[in-house]
C-alpha positions in Angstrom: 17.3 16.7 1.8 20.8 16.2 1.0 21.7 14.8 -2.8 22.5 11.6 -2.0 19.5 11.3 -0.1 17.8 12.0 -3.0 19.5 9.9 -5.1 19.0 7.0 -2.6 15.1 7.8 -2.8 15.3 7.8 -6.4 17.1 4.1 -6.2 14.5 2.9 -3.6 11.5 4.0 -6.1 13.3 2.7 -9.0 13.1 -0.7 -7.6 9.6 -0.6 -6.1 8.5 0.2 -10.2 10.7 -2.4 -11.0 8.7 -5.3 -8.2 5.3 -4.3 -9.3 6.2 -4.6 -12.8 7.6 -8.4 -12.2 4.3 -8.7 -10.1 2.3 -7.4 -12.9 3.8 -10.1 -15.6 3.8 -13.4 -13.0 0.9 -15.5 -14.2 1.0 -16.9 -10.9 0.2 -14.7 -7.9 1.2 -16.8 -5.0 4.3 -16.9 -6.7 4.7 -13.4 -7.3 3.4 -12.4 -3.8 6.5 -14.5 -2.3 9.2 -12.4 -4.4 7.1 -9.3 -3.5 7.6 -10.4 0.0 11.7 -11.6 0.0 12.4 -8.7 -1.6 10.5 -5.7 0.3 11.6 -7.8 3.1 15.5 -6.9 1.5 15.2 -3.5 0.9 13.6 -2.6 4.3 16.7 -4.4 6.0 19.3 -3.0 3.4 18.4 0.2 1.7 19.6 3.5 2.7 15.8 5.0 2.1 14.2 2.1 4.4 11.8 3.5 6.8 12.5 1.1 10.0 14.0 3.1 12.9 17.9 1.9 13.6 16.6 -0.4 16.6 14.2 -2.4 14.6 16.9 -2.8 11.7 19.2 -4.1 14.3 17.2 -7.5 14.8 14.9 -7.4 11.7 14.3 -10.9 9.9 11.2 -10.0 8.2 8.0 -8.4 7.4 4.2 -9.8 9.3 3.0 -11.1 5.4 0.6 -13.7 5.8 0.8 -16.4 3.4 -1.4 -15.6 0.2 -4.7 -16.6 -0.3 -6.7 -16.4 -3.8 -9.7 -16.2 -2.1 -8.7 -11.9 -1.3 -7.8 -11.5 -5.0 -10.5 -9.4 -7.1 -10.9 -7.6 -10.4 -13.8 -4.9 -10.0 -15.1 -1.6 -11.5 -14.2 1.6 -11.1 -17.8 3.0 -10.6 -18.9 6.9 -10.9 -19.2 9.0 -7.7 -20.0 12.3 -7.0 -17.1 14.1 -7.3 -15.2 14.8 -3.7 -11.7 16.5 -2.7 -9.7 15.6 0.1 -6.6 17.5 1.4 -4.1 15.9 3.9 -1.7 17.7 6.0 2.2 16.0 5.6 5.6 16.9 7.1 7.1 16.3 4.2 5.0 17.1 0.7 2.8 19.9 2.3 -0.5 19.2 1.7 -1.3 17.1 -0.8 -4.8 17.0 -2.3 -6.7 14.1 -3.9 -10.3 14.3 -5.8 -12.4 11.1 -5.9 -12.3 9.3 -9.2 -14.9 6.6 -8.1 -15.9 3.5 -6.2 -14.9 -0.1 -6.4 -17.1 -2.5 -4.9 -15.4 -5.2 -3.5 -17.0 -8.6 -2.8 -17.4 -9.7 0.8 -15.8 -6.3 2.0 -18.0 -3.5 1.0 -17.5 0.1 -1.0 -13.6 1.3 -1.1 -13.0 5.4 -2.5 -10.9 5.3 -5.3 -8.7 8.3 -5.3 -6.7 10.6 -8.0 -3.6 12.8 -6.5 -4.7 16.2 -8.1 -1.1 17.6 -8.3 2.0 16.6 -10.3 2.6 12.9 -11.4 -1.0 12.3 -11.0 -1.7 8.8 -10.0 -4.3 6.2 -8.2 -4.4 5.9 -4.4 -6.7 3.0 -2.8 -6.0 2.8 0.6 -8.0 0.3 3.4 -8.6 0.2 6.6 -10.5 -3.1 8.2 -11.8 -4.5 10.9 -8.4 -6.1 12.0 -7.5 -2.7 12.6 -5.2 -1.2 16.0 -6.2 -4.8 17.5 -3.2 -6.6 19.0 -1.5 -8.9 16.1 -3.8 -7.3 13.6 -3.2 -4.8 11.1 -2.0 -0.9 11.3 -4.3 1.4 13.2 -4.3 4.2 10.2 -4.8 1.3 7.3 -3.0 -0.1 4.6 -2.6 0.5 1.4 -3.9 -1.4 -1.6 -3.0 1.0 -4.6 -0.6 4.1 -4.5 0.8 4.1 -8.3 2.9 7.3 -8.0 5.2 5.0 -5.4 4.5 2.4 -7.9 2.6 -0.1 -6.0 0.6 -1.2 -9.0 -1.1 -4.4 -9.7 -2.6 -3.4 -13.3 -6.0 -3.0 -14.7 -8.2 -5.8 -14.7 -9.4 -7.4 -18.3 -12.7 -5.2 -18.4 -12.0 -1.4 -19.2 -11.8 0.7 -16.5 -11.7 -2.0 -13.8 -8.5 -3.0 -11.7 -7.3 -5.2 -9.9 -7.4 -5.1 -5.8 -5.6 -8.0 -4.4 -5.7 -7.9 -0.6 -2.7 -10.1 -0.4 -0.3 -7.1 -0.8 -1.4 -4.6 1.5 0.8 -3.0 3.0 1.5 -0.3 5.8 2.9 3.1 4.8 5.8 4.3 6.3 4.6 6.1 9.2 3.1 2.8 10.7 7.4 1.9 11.2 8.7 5.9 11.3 6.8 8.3 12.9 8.5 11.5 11.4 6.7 10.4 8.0 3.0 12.2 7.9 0.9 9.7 5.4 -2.1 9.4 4.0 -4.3 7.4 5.6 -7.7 5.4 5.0 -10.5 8.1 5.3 -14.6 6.9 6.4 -14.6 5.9 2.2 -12.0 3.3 2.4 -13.2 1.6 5.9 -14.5 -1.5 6.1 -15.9 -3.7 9.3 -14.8 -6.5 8.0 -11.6 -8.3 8.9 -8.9 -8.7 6.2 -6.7 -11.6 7.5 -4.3 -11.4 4.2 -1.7 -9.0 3.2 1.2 -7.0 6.1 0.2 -6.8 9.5 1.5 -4.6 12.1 3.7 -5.5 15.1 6.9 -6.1 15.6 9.5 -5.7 13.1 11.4 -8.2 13.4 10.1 -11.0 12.8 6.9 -13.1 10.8 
């Protein structure tokens, strides 16, 4: 990676942190989840670190986000589990291991793994995969994700100690569901669910809603 690829990495994750955080202090999420939207839908058309490929740049208007709905918004505990390791294999970062912190049990869609990166920076990683899944107009074959803090895709704990808060509304796919030369983590059995999620990103075409 050249330096001012680097750099421009540095700037793109500087202002993913800087979103979240905004998220974090809204006291209105529909609110919030609309600047989340304009402005992921800004940096994917503008930044220098975005993952669409040139063609899909060339006529992009806008991110699949469906319009938010309260009803997919949930505070739950982090519950104990026995304790699990899971290593995936990426082009980019090697392999990078996780260890299972616990289970949330989210209402209406079932058991989700909550997962810790076990190497440097740490941080939470919730992905999902539902039962919208690789169908045509649905959502991303290899899942979305929920939580990834170390990218800073945050939402905050919720008011109980060691709950948080999942809010299906800003899933999102990873960046190998637009570029194929990134290797991502994806949603493992744990964080699979039959049930359809009709909130959050979906997966298509790029350039449009």
């Amino acid at each position: 990676m050249t330096t001012l690829a680097a750099l421009d990495v540095a700037d793109w994750r500087r202002r993913v942190f800087a979103l979240y955080a905004a998220v974090r202090a809204s006291d209105d999420p529909a609110l919030a989840h609309e600047r989340w939207r304009r402005e992921r839908d800004a940096l994917l058309a503008t930044h220098p670190s975005t993952p669409l490929l040139p063609a899909d740049r060339a006529g992009f208007t806008g991110l699949p986000v469906e319009p938010y709905d309260p009803a997919w918004r949930f505070e739950v505990m982090v519950e104990p589990a026995e304790p699990r390791r899971m290593e995936v294999e990426t082009g980019t970062d090697g392999i990078v291991p996780f260890e299972l912190l616990g289970i949330a049990r989210v209402p209406g869609v079932g058991p989700l793994d909550v997962w810790r990166l076990a190497s440097y920076g740490g941080g939470v990683f919730i992905p999902v995969k539902d039962g919208l899944a690789g169908r045509p107009g649905g959502t991303y074959g290899g899942g979305r994700y929920l939580i990834d803090t170390i990218k800073g895709a945050d939402l905050g704990p919720g008011r109980s100690p060691g709950s948080v808060i999942l809010d299906f509304n800003f899933a999102y796919n990873p960046s190998c569901a637009y570029d194929p030369a990134w290797a991502c983590p994806l949603a493992q059995p744990g964080n699979t669910t039959a049930v359809p999620i009709p909130v959050g990103e979906r997966y298509g075409v790029a350039g449009g809603h």
